[in-house]
MDTraj code that builds the backbone (N, CA, C; nanometers):
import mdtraj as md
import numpy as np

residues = "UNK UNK UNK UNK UNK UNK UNK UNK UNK UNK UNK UNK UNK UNK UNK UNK UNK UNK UNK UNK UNK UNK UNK UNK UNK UNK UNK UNK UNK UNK UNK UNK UNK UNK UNK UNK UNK UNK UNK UNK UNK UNK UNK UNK UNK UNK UNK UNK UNK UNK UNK UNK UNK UNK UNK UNK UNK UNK UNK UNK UNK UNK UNK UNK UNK UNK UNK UNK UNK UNK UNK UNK UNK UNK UNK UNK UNK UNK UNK UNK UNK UNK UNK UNK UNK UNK UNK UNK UNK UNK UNK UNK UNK UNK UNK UNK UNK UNK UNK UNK UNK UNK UNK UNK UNK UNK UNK UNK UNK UNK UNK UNK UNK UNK UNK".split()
xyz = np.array([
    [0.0827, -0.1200, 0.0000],
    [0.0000, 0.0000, 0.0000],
    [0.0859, 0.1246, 0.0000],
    [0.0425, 0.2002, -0.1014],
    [0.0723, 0.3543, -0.1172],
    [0.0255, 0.4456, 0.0053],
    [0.0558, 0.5516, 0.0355],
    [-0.0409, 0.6366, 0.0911],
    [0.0189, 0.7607, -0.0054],
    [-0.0527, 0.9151, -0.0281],
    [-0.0130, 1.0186, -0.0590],
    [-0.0746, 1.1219, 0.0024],
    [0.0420, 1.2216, -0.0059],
    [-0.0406, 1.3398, 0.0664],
    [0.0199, 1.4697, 0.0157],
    [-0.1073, 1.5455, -0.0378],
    [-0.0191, 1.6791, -0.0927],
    [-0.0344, 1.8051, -0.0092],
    [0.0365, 1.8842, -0.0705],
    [-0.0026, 2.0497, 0.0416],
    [0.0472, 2.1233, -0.0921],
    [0.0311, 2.2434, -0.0570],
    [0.0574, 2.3630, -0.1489],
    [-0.0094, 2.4420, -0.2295],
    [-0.2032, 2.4028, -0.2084],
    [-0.2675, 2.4190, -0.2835],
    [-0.3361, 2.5920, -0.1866],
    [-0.3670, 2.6696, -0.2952],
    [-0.4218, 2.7840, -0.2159],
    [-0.4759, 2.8669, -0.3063],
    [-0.5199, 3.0199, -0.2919],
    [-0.5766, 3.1190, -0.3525],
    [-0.4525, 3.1978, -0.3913],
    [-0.4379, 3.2324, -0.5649],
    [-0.3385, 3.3101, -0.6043],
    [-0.3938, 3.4170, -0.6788],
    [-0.3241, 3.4862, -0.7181],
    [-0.3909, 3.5839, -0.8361],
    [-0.3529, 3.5565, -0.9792],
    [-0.4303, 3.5705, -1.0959],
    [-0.3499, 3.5190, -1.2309],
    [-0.2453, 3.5962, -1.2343],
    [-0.1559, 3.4890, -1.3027],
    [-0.0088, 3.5469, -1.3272],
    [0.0745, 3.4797, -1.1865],
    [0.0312, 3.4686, -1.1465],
    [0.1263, 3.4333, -0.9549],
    [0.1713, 3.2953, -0.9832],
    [0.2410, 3.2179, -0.8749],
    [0.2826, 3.0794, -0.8943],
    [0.2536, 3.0213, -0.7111],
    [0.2449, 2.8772, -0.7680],
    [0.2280, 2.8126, -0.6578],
    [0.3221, 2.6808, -0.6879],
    [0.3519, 2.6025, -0.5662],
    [0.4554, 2.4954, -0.5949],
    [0.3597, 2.3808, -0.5360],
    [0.3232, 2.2606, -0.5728],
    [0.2552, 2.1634, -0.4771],
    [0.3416, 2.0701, -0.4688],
    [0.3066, 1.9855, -0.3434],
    [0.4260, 1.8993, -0.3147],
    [0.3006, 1.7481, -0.2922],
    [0.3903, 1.6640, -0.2941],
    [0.3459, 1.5552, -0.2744],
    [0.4028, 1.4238, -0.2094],
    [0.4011, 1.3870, -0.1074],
    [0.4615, 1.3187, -0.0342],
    [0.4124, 1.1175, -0.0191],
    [0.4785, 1.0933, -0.0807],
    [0.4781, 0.9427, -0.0350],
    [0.5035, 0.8185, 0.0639],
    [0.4199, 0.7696, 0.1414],
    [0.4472, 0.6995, 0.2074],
    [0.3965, 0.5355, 0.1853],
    [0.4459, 0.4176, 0.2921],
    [0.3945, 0.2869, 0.2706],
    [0.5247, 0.2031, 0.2007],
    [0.4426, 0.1304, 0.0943],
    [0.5512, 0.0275, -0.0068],
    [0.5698, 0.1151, -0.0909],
    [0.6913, 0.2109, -0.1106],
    [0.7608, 0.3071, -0.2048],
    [0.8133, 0.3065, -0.3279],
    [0.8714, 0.1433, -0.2827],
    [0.9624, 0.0930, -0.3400],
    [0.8489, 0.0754, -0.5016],
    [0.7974, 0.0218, -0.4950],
    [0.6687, -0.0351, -0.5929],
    [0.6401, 0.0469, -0.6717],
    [0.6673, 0.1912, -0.6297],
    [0.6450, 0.3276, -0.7435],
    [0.7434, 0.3399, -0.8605],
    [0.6676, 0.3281, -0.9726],
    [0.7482, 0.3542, -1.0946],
    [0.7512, 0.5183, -1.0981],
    [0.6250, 0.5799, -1.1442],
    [0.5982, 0.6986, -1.1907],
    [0.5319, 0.7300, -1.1199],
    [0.4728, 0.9237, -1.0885],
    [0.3876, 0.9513, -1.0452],
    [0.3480, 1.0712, -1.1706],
    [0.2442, 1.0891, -1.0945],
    [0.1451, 1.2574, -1.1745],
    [0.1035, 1.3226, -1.0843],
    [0.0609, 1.3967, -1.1769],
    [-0.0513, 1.5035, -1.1226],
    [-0.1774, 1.5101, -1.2164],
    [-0.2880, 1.5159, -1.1236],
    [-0.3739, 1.5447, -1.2413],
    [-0.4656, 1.6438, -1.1475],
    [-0.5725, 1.6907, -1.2181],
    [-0.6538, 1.7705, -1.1533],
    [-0.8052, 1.7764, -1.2051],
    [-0.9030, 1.8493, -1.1278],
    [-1.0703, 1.8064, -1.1865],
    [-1.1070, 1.9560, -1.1545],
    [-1.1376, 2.0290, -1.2189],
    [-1.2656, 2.1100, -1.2620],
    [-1.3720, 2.1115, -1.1957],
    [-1.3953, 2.1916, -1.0961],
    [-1.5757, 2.1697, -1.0530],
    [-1.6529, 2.1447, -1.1839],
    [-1.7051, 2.0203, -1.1698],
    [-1.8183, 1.9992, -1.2625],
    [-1.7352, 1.9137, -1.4195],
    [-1.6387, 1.9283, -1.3791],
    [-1.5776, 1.8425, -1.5026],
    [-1.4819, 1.7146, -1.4648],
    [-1.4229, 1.6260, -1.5532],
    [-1.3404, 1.5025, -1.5706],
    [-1.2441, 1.5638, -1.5370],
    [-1.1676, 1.4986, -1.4218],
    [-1.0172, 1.4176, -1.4177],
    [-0.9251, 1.4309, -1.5153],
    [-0.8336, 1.5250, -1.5067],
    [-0.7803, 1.5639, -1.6466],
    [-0.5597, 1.5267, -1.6153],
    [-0.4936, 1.4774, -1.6825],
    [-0.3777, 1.4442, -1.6665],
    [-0.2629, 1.6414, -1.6775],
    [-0.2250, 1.6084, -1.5769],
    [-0.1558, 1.7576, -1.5958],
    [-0.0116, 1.7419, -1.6429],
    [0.0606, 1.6392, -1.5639],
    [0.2200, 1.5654, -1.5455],
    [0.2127, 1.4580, -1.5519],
    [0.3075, 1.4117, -1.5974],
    [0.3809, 1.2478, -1.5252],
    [0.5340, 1.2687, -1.5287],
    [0.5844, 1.1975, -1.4341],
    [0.7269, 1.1895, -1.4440],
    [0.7530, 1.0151, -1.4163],
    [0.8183, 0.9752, -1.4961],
    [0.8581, 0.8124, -1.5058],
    [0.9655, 0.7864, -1.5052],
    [0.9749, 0.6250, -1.5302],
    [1.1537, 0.6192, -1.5305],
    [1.2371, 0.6670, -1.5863],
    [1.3729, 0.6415, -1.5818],
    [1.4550, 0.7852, -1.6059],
    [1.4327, 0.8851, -1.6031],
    [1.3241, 0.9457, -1.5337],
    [1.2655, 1.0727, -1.5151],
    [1.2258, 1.1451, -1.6433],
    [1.1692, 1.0987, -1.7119],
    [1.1403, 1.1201, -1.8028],
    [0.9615, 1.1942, -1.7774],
    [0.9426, 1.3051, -1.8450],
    [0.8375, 1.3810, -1.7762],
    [0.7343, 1.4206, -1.9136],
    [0.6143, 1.4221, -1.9303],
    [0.4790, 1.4637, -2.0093],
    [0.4056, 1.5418, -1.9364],
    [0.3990, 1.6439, -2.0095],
    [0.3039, 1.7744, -2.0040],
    [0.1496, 1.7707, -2.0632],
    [0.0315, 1.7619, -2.0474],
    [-0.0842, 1.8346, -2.1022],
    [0.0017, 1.9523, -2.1689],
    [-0.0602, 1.9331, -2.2990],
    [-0.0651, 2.1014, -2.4237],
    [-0.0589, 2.2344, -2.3162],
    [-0.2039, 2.1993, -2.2214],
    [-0.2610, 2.3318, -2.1502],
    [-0.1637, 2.4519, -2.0403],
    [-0.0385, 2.3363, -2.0375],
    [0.0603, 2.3336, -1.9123],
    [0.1649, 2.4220, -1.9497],
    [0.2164, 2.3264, -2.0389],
    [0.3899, 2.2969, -2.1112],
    [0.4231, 2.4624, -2.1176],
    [0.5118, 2.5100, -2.0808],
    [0.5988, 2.6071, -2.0530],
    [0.5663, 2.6784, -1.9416],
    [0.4522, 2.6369, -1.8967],
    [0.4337, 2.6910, -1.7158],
    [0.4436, 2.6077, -1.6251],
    [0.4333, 2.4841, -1.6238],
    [0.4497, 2.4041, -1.4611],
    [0.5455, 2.3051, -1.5465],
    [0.6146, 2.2935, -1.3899],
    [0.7222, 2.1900, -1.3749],
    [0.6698, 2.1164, -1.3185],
    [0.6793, 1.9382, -1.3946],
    [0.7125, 1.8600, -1.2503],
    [0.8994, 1.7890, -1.1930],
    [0.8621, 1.7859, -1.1044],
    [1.0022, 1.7396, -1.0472],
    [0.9342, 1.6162, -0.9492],
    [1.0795, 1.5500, -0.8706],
    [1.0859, 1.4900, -0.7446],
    [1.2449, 1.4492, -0.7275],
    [1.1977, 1.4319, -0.5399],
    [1.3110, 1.4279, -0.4800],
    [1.4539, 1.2994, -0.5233],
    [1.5629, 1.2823, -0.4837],
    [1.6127, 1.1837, -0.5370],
    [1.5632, 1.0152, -0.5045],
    [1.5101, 1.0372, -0.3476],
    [1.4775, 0.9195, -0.3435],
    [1.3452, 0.8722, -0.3796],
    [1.3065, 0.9539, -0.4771],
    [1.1473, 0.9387, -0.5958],
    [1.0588, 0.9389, -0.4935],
    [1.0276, 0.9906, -0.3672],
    [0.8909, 0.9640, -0.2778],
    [0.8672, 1.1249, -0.2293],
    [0.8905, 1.2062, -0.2908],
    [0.7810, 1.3252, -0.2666],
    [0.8349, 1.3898, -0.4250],
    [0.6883, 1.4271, -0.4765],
    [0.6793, 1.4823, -0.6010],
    [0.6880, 1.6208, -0.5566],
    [0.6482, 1.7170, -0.7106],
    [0.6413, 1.8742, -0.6929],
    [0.5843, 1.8684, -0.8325],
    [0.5423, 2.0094, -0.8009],
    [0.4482, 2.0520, -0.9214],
    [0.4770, 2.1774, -0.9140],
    [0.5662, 2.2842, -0.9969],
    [0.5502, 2.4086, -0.9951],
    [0.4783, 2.4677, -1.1039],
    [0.3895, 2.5511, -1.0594],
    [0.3042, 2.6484, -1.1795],
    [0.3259, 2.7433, -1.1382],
    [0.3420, 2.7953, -1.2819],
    [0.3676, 2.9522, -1.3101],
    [0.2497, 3.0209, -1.3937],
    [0.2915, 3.1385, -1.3636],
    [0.1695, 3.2025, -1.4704],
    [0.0470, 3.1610, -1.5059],
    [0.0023, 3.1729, -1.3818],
    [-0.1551, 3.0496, -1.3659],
    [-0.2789, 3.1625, -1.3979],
    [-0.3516, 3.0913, -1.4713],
    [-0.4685, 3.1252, -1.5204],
    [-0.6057, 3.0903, -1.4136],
    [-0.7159, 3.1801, -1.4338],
    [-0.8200, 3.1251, -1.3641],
    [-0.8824, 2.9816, -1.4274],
    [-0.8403, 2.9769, -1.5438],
    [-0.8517, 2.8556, -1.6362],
    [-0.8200, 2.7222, -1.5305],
    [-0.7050, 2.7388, -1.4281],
    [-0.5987, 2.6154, -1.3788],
    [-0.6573, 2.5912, -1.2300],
    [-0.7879, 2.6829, -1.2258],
    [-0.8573, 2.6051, -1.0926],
    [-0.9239, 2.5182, -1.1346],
    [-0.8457, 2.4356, -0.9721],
    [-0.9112, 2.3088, -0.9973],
    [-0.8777, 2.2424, -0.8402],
    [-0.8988, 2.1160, -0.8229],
    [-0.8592, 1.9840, -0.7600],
    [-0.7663, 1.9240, -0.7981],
    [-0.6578, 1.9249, -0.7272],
    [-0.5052, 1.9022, -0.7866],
    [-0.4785, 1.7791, -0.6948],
    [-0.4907, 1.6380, -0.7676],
    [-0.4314, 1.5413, -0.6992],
    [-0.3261, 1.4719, -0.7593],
    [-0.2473, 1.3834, -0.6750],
    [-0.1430, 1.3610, -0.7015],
    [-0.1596, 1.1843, -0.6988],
    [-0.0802, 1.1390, -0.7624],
    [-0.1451, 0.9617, -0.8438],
    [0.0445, 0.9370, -0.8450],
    [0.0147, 0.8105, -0.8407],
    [0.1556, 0.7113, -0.7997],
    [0.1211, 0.5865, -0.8942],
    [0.2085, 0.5272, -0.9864],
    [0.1784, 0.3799, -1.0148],
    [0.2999, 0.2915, -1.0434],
    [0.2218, 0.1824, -1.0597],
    [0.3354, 0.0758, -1.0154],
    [0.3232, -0.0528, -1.0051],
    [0.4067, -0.1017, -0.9540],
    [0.3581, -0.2663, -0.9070],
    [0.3079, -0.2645, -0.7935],
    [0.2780, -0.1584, -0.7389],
    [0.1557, -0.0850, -0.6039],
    [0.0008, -0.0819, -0.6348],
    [0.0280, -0.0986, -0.7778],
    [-0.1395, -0.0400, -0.8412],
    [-0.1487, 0.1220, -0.8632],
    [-0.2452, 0.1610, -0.9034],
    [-0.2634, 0.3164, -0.9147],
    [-0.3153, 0.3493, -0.7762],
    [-0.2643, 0.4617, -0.7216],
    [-0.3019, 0.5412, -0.5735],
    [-0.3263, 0.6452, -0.5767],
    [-0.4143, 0.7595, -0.5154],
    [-0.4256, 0.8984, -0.4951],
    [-0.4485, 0.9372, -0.3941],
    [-0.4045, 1.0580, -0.4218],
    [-0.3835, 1.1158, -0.2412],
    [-0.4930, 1.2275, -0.2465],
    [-0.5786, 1.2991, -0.1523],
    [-0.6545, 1.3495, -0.1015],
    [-0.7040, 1.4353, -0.2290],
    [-0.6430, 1.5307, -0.2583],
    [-0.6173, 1.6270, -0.3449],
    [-0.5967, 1.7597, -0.2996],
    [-0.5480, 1.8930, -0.3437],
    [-0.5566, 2.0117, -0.2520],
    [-0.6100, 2.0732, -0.3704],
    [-0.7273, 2.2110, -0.3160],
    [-0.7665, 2.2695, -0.4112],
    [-0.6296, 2.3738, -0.4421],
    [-0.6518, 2.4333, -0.5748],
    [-0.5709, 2.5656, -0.6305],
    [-0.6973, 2.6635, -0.6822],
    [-0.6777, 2.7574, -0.6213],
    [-0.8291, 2.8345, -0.6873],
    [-0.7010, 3.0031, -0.7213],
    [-0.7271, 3.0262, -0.8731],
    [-0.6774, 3.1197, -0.9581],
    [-0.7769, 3.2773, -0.9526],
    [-0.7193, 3.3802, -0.8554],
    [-0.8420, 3.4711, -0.8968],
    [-0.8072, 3.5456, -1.0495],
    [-0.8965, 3.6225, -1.0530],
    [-0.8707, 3.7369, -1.1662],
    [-0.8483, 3.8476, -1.1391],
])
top = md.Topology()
chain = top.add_chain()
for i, resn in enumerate(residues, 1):
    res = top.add_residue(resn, chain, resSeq=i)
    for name in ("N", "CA", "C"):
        top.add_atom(name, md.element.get_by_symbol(name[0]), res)
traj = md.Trajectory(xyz[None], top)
């Protein structure tokens, strides 16, 4: 068993940045890749990141030249930096692990973008 847990999620103004973090605990070892994804009041579960082996990392179109993902060396707490965030990028920002663990998600933290 996975567990996850993120923080970093809050009220910004467009244009501002926020960093989310994501922390892993349990059978670790079992994690190949993680993401990020996030949901829309009222809409689907949408893929934001992944970072995989060799760290090899995929962006959503919607993203790519504003958020980073990263993680630590010993691959068990992710990050998500966004930049230049739109009211477009509120949402429910959770963070997903997979593996020979199975797929896991952690709570989610909201990000709410004003104007």
């Amino acid at each position: 068993q996975v567990q996850l847990v993120e923080s970093g999620g809050g009220l910004v103004q467009a244009g501002g940045s926020l960093r989310l973090s994501c922390t892993a605990t349990g059978d670790v070892s079992r994690i190949d890749a993680m993401a990020w994804y996030r949901q829309p009041l009222g809409k689907q579960r949408e893929l934001v990141a992944r970072i995989g082996n060799g760290e090899i990392t995929h962006y959503a179109d919607f993203v790519k030249g504003r958020f980073t993902i990263s993680r630590d060396n010993a691959k068990t707490t992710q990050f998500l930096q966004m930049n230049s965030l739109k009211p477009d990028d509120t949402a429910v920002y959770y963070c997903h692990a997979e593996g020979r663990s199975g797929h896991n998600w952690g709570q989610g933290t909201q990000v709410t973008v004003s104007t």
